[in-house]
C-alpha positions as CSV (number, residue, x, y, z in Angstrom):
1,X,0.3,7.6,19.6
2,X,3.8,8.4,17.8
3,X,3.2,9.4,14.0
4,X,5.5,6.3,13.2
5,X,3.2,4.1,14.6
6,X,0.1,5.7,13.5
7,X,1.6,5.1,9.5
8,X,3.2,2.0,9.6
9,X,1.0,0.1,12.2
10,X,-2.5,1.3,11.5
11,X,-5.1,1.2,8.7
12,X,-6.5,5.0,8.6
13,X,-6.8,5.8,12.2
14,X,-8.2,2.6,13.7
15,X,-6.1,-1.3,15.0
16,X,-6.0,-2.3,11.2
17,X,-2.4,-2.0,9.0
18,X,-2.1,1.0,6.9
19,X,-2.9,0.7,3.4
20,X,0.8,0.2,2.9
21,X,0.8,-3.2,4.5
22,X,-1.7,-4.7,2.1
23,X,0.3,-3.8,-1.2
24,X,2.9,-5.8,-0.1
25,X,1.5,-8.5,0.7
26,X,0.5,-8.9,-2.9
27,X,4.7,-7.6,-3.6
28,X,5.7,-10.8,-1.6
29,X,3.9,-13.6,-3.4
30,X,6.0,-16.7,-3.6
31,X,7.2,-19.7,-5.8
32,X,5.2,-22.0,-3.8
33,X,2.4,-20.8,-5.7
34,X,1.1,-21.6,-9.1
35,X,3.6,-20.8,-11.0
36,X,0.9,-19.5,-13.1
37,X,-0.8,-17.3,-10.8
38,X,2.5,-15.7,-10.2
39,X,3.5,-15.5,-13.6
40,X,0.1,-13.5,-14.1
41,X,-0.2,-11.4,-11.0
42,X,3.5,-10.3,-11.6
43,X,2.8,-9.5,-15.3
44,X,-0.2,-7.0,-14.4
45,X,2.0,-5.5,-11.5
46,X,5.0,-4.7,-13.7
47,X,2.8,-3.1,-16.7
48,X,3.7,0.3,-16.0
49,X,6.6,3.1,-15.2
50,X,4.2,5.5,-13.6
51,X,0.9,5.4,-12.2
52,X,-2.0,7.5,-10.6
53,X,-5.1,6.9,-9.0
54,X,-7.6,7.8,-6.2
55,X,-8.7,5.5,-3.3
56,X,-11.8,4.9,-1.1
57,X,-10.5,2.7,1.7
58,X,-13.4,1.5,4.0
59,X,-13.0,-0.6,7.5
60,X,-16.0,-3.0,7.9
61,X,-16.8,-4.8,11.1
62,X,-17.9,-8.7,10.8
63,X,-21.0,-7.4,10.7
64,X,-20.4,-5.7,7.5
65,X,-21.0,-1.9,9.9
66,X,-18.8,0.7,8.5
67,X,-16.0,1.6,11.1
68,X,-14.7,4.2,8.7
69,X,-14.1,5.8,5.6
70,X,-11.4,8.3,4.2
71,X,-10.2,8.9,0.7
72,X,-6.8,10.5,-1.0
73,X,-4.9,10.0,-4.1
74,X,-1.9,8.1,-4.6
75,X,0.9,8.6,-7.4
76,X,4.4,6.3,-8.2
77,X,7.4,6.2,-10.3
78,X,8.6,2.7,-10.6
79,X,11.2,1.6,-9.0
80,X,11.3,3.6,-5.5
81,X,9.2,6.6,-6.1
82,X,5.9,7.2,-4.1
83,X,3.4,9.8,-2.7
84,X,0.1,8.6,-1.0
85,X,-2.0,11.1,0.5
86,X,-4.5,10.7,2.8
87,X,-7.1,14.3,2.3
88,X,-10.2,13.1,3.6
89,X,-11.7,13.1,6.8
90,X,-8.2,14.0,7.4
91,X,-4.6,14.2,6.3
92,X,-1.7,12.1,5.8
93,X,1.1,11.7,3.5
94,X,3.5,9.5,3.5
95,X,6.6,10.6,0.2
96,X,9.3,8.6,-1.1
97,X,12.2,9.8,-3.5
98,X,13.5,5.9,-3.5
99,X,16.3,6.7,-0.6
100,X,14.0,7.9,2.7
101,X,10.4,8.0,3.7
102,X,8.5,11.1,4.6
103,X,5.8,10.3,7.0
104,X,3.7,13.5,7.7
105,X,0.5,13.9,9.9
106,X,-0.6,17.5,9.6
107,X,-2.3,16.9,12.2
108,X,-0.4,16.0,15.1
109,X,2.7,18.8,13.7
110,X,4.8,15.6,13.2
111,X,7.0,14.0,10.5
112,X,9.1,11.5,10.8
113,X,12.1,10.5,8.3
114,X,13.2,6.9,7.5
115,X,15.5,4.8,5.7
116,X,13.8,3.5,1.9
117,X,13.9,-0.2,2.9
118,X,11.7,-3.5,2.0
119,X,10.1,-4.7,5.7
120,X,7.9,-7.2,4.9
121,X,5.8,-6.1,8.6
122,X,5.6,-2.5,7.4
123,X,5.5,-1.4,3.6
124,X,2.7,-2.4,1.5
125,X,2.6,0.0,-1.5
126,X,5.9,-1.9,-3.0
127,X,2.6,-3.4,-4.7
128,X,2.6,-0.5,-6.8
129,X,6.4,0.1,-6.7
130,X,6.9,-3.3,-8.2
131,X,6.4,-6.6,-9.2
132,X,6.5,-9.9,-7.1
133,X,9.6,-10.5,-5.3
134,X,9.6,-14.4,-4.7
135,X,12.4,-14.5,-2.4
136,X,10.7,-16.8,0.6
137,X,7.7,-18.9,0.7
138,X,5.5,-16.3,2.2
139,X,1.9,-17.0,0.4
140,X,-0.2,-19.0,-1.3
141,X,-2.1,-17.5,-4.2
142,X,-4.8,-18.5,-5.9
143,X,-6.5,-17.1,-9.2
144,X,-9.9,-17.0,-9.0
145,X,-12.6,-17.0,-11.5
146,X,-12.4,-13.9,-13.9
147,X,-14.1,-12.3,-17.0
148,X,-13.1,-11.0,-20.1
149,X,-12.0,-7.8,-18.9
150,X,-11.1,-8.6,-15.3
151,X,-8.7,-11.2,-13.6
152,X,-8.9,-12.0,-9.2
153,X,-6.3,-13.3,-7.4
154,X,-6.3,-13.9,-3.6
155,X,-3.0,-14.6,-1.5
156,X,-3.3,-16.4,1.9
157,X,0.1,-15.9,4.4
158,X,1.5,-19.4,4.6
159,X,2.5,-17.9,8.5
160,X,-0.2,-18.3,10.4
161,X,1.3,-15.2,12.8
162,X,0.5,-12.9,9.8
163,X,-1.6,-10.0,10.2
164,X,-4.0,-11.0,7.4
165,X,-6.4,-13.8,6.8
166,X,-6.7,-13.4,3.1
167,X,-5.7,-10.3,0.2
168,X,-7.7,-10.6,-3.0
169,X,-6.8,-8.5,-5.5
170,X,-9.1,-7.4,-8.2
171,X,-7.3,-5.9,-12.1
172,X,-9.8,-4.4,-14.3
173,X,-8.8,-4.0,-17.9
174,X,-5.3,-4.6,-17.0
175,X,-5.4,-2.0,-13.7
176,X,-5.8,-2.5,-10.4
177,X,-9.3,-1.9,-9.4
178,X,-9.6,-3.1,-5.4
179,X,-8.3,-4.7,-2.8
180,X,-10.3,-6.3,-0.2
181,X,-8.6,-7.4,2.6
182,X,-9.5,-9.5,6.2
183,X,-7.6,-9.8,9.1
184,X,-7.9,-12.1,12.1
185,X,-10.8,-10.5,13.9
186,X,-12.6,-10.7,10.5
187,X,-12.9,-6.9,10.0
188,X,-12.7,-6.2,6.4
189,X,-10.9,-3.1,4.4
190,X,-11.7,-2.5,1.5
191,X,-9.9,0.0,-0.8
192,X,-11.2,0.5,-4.3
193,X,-9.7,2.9,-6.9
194,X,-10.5,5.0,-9.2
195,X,-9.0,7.6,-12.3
196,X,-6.3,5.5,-12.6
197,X,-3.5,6.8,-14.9
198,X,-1.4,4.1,-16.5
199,X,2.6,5.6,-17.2
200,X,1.5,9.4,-16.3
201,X,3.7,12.3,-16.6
202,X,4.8,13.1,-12.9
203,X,6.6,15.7,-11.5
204,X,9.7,14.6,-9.7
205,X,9.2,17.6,-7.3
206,X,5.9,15.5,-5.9
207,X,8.1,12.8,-4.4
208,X,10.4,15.3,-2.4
209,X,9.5,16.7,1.0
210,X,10.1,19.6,3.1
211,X,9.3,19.8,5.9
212,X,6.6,22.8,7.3
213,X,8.4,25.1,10.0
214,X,7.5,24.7,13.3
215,X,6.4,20.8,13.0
216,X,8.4,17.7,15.1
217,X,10.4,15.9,13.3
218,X,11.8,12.3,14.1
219,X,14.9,11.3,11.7
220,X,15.4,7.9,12.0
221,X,18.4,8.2,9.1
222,X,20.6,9.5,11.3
223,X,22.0,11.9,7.7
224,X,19.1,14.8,7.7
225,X,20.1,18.0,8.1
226,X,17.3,20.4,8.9
């Protein structure tokens, strides 16, 4: 399978969506909503510059069997700025600098360059990126019942073609804590995070790429020079 498609179509290496299709489901929240839910899901999204965390991201079968497991860490500089790295039981990256993508899969010796652009079929982690862009009636979302110290919110695509069933987002003392996520074959991801940094101190150099020698690369920018 082409590294494009393995990054921007799957959920670790399995038929789910990679974790960068669920942030943005949460990024694309609507005005048909409560205003109130978006008014409080957008406030807890936009409470930062910079962030870093580590993730577990877990595929259950309706059964509740695990399918599979990997874990990586995950850093942003708001607006455009990302690096999510897969390390465990293998490795991805995928690095933005706010104009291209870097999608690299060590493993396959392949990269692949794209254009920084919002797809609402492919990038997810414009959760962390930003706030709620309410542009189209795309979700419902609900807030669900919280705590003291933690608020729920679960969005449900208003298209019935979506990819997703349901998104419910978990913030625990004002930072995201999980995302649990069901698709249409009710298979369940779950990522949880943890050690997260609010407003960090990043090195720009982590959002750059260069790519190994010796590795395919696809440049879908059509402006690379190697």
């Amino acid at each position: 399978m082409p590294v494009t498609e393995r990054f921007w179509c799957l959920t670790m290496r399995s038929p789910e969506r990679l974790f960068l299709c669920a942030c943005l489901l949460v990024c694309a929240a609507v005005s048909s909503a409560r205003p109130s839910a978006i008014n409080d899901l957008n406030m807890l999204l936009t409470d930062y510059r910079s962030l870093s965390l580590n993730f577990q991201q877990t595929l259950f079968d309706p059964s509740g069997r695990v399918l599979e497991r990997v874990f990586g860490k995950a850093s942003v500089i708001r607006p455009h700025q990302l690096r999510w790295e897969v390390l465990k039981p293998y490795s991805q990256l995928i690095v933005s600098d706010g104009k291209v993508i870097w999608l690299y899969d060590p493993d396959l010796l392949q990269a692949t360059r794209r254009p920084f652009e919002y797809n609402p079929d492919e990038s997810i982690a414009l959760l962390l990126l930003g706030g709620i862009d309410n542009t189209a009636d795309t979700f419902e979302v609900k807030r669900q019942p919280s705590g003291k110290n933690y608020q729920i919110f679960t969005l449900f695509p208003i298209n019935k073609v979506s990819y997703f069933d349901s998104l419910e987002v978990t913030f625990r003392n004002r930072k995201i804590d999980q995302l649990v996520l069901t698709n249409h074959n009710d298979q369940t991801t779950v990522f949880t995070f943890s050690r997260v940094k609010i407003n960090p101190q990043l090195k720009p150099a982590s959002f750059r790429f260069v790519p190994p020698d010796n590795i395919e690369v696809n440049d879908e920018t059509g402006d690379w020079v190697q």
